[in-house]
Backbone bond lengths (Angstrom), bond angles and torsions (degrees), N, CA, C in turn:
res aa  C-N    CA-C-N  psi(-1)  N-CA   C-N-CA  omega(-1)  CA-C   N-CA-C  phi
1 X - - - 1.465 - - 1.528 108.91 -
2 X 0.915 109.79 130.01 1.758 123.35 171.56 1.252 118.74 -57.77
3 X 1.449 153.27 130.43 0.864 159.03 136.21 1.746 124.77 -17.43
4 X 1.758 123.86 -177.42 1.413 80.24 176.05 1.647 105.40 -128.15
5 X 1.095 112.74 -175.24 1.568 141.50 -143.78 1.735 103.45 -66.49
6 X 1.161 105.80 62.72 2.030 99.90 -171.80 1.641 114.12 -52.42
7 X 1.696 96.76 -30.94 1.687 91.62 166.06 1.534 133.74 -48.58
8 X 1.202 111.77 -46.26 1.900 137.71 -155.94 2.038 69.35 -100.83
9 X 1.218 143.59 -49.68 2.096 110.15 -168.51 1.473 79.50 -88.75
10 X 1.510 146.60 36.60 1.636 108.37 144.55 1.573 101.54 97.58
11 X 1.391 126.95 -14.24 1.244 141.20 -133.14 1.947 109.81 -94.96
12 X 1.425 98.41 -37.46 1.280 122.75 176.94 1.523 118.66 -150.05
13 X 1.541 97.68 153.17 1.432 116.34 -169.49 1.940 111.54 -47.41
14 X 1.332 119.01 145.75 1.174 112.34 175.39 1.490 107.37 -80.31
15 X 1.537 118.91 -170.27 1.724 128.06 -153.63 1.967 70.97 -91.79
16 X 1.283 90.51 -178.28 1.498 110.88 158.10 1.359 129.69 -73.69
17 X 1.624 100.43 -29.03 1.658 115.90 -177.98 1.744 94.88 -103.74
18 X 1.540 108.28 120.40 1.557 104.60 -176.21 1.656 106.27 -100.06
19 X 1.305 104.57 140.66 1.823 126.20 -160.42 1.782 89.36 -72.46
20 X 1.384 109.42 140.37 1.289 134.84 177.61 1.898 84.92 -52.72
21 X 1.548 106.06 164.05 1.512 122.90 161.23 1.738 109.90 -62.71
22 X 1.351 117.22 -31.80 1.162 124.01 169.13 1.236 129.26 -81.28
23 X 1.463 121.31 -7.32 1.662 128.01 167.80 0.921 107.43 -97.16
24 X 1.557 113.34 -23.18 1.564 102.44 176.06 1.476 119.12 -99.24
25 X 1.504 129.71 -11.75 1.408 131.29 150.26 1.983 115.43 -51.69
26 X 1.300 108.86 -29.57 1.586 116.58 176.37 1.410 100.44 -60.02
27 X 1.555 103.57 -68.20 1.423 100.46 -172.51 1.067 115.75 -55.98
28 X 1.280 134.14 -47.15 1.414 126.79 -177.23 1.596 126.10 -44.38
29 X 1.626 101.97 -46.26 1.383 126.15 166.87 1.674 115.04 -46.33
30 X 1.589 92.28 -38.10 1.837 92.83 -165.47 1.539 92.10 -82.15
31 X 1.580 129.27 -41.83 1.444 117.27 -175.49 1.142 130.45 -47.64
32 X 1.788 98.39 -43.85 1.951 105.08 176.81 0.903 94.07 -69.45
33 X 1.391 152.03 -37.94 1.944 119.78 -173.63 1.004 111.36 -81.59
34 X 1.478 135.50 4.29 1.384 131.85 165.32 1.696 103.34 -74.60
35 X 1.197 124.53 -24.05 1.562 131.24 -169.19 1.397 115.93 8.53
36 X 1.253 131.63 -146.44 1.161 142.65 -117.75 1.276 105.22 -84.97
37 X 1.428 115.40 5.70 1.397 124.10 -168.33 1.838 106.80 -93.15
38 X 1.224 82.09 -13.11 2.020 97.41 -170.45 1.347 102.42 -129.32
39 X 1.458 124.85 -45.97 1.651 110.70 -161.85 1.753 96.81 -123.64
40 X 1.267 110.62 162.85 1.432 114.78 175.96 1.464 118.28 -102.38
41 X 1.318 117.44 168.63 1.704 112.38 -151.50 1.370 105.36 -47.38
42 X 1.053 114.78 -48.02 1.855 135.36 -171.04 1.433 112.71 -48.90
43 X 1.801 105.23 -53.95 1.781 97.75 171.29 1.238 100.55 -78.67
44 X 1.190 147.35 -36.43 1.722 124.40 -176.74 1.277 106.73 -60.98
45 X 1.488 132.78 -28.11 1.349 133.21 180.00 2.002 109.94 -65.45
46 X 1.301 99.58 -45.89 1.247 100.50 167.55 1.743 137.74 -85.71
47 X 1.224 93.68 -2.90 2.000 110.55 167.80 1.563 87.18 -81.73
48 X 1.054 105.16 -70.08 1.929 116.20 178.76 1.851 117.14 -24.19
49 X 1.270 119.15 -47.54 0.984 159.34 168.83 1.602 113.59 -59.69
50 X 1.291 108.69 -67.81 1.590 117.01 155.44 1.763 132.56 -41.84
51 X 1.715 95.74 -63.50 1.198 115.40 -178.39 1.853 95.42 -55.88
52 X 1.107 133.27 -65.67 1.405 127.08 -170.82 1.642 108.33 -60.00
53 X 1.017 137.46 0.34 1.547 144.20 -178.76 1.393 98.87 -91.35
54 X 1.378 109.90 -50.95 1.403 120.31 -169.98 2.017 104.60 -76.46
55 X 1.334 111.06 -53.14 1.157 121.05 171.43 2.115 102.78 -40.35
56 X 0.829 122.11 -55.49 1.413 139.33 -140.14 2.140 76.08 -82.43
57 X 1.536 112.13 -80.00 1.226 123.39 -178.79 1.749 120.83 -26.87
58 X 1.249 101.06 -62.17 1.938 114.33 140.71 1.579 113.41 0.11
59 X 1.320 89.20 -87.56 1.323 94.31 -162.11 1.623 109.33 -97.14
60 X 1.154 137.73 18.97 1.178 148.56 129.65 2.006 99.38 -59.92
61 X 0.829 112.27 -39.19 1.540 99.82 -173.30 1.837 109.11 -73.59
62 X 1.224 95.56 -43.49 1.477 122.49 -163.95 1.869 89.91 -70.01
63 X 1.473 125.06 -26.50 1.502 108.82 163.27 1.718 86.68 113.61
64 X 1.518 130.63 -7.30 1.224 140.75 175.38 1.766 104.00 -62.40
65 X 1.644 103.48 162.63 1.741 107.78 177.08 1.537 94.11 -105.23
């Protein structure tokens, strides 16, 4: 099992090539169902937190309210 995602809590530097709004809503998605088994309430609160920023940004792009 993988450890968890220091990129997506803020934790470490991103790649050089930066992930579409949509690769990075996946990941986000895949971290919270990894829950409590990998991250503690606080980072799922803040992936949680993320993922709806990104969700919200989306569809501001997409021409959505």
């Amino acid at each position: 099992m993988k450890g968890k995602n220091l990129r997506l809590l803020g934790r470490e530097e991103s790649p050089s090539r930066q992930p579409t709004i949509q690769e990075i809503i996946s990941e986000l998605q895949e971290e919270i169902a990894r829950g409590g088994a990998v991250y503690t309430a606080e980072e799922l609160r803040l992936l949680g937190r993320k993922l709806d920023e990104y969700e919200q940004m989306l569809r501001n792009l997409l021409g959505g309210a």
